[in-house]
ROLO-125772 format. One record per residue: x negated, y, z negated of N, C-alpha, C in turn; residue in one letter; residue number from 1. Coordinates in Angstrom, 2 decimals. Example, Ala and Ser with C-alpha at 12.3 -4.5 7.8 and 13.67 -1.06 7.14 Angstrom:
// ROLO-125772
[[-13.19 -5.69 -7.80] [-12.30 -4.50 -7.80] [-13.20 -3.30 -7.80] 'A' 1]
[[-12.85 -2.25 -7.08] [-13.67 -1.06 -7.14] [-12.90 0.03 -7.87] 'S' 2]
//
This chain:
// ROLO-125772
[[-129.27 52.35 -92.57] [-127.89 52.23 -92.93] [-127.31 53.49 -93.55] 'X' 1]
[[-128.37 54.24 -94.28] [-127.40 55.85 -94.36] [-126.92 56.60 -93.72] 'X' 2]
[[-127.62 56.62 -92.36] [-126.80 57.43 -91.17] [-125.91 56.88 -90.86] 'X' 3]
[[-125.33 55.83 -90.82] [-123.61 56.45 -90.17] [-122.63 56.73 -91.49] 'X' 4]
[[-123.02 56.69 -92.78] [-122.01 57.29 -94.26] [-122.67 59.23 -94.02] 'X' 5]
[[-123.78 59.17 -93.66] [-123.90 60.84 -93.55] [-123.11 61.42 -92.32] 'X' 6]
[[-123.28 60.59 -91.40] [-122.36 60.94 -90.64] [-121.16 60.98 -90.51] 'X' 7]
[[-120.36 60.15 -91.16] [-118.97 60.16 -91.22] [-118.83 61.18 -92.49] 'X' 8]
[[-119.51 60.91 -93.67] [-119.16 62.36 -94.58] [-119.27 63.60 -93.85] 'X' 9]
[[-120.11 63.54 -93.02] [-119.73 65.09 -92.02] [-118.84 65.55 -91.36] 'X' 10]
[[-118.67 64.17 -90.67] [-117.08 64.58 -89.68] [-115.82 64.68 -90.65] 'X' 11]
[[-116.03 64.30 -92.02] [-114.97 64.44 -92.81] [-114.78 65.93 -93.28] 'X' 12]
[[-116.27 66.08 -94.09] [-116.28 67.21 -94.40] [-116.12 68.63 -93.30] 'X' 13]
[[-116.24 68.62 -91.95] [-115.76 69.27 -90.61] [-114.74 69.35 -90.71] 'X' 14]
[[-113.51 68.09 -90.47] [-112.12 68.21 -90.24] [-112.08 69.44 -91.82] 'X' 15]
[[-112.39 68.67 -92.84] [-111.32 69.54 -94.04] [-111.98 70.93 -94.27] 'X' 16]
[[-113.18 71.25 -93.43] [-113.65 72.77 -93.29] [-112.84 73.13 -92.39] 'X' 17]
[[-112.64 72.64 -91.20] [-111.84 73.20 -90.38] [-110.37 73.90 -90.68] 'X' 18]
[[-109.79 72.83 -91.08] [-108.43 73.21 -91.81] [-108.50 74.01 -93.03] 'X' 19]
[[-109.18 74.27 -93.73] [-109.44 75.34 -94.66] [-109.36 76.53 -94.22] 'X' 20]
[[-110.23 76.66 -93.37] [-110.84 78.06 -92.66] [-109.79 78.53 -91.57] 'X' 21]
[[-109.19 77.78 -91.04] [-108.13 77.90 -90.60] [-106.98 78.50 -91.03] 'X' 22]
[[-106.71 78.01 -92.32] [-105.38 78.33 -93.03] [-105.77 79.70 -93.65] 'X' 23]
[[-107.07 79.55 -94.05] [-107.26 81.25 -94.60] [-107.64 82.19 -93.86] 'X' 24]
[[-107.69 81.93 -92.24] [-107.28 82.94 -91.47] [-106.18 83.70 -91.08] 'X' 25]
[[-105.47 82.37 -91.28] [-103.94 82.46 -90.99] [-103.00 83.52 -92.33] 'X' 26]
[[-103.95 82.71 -93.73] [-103.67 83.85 -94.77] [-104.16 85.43 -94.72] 'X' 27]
[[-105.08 85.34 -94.07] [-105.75 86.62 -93.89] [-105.08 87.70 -92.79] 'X' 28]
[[-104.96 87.25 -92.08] [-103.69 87.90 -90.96] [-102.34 88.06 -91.16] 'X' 29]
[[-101.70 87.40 -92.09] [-100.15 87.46 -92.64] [-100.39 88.65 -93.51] 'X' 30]
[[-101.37 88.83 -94.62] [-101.64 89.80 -95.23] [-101.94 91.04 -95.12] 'X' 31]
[[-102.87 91.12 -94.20] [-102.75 92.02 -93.06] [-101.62 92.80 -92.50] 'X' 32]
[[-100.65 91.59 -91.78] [-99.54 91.87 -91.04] [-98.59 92.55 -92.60] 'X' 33]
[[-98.90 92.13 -93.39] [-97.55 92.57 -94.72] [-98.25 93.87 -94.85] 'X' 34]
[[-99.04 94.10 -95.26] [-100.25 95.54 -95.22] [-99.34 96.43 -94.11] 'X' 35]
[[-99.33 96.12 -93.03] [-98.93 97.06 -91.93] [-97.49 97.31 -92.15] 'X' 36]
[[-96.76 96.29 -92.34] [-95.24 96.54 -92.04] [-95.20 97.05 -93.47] 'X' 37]
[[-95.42 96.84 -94.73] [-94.84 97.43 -96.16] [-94.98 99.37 -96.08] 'X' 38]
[[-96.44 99.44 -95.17] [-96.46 100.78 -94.89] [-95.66 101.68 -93.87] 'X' 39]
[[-94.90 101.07 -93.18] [-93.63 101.19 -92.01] [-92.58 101.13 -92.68] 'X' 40]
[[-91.75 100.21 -93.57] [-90.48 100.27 -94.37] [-89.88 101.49 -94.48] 'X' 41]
[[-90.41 102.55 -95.36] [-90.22 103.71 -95.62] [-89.67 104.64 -94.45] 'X' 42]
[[-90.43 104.53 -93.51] [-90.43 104.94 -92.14] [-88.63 104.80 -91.43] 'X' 43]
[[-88.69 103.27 -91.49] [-87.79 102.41 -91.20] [-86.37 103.01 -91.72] 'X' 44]
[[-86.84 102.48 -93.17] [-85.92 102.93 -93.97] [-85.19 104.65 -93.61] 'X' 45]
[[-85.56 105.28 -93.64] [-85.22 106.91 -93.14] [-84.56 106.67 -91.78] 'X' 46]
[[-85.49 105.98 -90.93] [-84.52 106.35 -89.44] [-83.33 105.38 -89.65] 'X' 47]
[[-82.94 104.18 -90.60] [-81.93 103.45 -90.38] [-80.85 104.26 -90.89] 'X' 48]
[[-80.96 105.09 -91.91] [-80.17 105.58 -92.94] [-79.65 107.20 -91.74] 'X' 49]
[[-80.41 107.39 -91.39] [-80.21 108.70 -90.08] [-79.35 108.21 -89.24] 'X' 50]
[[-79.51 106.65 -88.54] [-78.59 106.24 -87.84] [-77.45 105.89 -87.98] 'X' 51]
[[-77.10 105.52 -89.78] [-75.50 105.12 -90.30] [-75.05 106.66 -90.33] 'X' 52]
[[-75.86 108.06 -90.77] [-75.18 108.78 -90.82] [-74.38 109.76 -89.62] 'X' 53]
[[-75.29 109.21 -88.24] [-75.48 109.78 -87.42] [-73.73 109.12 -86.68] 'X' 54]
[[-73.62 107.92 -86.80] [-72.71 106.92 -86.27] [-71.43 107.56 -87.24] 'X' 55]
[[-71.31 107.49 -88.61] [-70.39 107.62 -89.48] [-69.74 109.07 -89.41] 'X' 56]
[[-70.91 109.65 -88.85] [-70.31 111.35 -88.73] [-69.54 111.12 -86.95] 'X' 57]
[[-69.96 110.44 -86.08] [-69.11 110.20 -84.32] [-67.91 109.57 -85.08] 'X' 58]
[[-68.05 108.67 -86.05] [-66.43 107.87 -86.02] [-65.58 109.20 -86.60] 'X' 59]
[[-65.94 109.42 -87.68] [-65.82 110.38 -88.66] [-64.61 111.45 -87.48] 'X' 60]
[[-65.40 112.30 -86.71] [-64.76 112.85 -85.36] [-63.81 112.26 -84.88] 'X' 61]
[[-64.32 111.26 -84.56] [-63.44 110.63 -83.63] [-61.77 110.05 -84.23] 'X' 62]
[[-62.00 109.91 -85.60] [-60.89 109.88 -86.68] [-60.15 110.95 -86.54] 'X' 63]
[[-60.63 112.05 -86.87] [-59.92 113.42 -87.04] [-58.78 114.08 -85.71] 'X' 64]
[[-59.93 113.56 -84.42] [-59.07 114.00 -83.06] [-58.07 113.13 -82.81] 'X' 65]
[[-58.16 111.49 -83.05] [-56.99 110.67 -83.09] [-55.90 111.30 -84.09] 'X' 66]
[[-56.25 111.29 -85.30] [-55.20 112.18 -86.13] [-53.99 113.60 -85.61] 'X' 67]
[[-55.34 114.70 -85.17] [-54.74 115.35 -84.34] [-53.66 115.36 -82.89] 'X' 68]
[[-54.11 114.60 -82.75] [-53.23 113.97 -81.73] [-52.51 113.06 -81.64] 'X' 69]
[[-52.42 112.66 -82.86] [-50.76 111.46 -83.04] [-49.91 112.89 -83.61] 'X' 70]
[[-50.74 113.45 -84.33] [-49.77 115.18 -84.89] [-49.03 115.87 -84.19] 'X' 71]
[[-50.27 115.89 -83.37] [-49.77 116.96 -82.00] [-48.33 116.12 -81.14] 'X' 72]
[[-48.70 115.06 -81.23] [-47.48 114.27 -80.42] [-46.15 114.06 -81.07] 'X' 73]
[[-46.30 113.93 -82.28] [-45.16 113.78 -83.33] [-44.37 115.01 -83.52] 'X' 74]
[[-45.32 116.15 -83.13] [-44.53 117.17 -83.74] [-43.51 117.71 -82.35] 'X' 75]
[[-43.69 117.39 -81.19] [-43.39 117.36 -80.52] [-43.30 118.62 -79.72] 'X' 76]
[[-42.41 119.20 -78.57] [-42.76 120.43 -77.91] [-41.78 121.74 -78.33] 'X' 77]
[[-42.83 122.78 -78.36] [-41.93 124.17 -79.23] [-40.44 124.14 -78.12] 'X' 78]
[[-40.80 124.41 -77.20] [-39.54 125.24 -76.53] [-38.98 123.74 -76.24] 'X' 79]
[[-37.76 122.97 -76.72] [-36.54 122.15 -76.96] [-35.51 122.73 -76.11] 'X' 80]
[[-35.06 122.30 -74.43] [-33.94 122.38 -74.43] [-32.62 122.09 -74.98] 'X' 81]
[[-32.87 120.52 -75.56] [-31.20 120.27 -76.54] [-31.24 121.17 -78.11] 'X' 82]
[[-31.71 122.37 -78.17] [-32.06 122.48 -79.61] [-30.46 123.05 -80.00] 'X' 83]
[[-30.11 122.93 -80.90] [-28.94 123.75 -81.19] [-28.57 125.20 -81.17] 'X' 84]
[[-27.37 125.64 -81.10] [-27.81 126.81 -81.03] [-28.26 127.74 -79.21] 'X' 85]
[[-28.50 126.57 -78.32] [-28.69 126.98 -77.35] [-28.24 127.11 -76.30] 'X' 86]
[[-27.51 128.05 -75.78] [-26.70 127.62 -74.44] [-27.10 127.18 -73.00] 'X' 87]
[[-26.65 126.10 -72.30] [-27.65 125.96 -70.99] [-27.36 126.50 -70.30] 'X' 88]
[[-27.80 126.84 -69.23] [-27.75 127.83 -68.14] [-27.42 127.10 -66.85] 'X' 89]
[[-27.13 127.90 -66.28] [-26.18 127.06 -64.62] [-27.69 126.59 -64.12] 'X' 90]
[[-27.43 125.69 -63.59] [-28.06 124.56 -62.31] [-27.76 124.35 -61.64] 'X' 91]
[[-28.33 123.71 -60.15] [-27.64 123.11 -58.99] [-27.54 121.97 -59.26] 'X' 92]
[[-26.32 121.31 -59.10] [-26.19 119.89 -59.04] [-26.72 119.08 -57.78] 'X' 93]
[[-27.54 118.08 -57.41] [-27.75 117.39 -56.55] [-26.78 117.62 -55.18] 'X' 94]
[[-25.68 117.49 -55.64] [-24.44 117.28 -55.09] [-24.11 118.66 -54.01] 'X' 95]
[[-24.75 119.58 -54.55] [-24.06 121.08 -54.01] [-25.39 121.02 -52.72] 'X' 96]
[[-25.24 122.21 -51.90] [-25.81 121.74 -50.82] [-26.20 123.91 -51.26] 'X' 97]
[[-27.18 124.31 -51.05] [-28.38 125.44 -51.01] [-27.82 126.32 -49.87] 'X' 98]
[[-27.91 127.76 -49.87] [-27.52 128.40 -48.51] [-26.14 128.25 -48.06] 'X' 99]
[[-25.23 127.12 -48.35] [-23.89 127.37 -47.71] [-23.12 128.25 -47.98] 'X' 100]
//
């Protein structure tokens, strides 16, 4: 009659070895995995900070030439025929006919 209580204390004690050994593999590899990536951050960290500056300096540009060029448009063109001061000069009217 002791063999089947030794036996079932075994298969008990199996399952809850199993799941033990299990979970502290699982701990053992997360730790691991934090090991690897905490030594990458730094890394990380530098190229992310390269990439806001890298982006902030294109907008940055790209600010300045929009600027320039609402300027450039506002200020409008040097040589003004209606400017004051200016007399216009003869033209052909549509109307007149070339060579006659």
């Amino acid at each position: 009659m002791e063999r089947p209580e030794i036996v079932a204390l075994l298969l008990v004690g199996l399952l809850i070895g199993t799941g033990v050994g299990s979970a502290y593999a699982r701990a053992r590899r997360g730790w691991a995995d934090y090991q690897t990536v905490r030594k990458t951050v730094p890394g990380a960290r530098r190229a992310a900070w390269l990439l806001i500056k890298v982006a902030t300096t294109k907008i940055g540009i790209i600010a300045l030439l929009l600027m320039g060029a609402v300027a450039y448009a506002a200020a409008g063109p040097d040589d003004d025929p209606a400017a004051p001061g200016r007399t216009p000069g003869p033209s052909a009217t549509p109307s007149e006919r070339q060579g006659r």
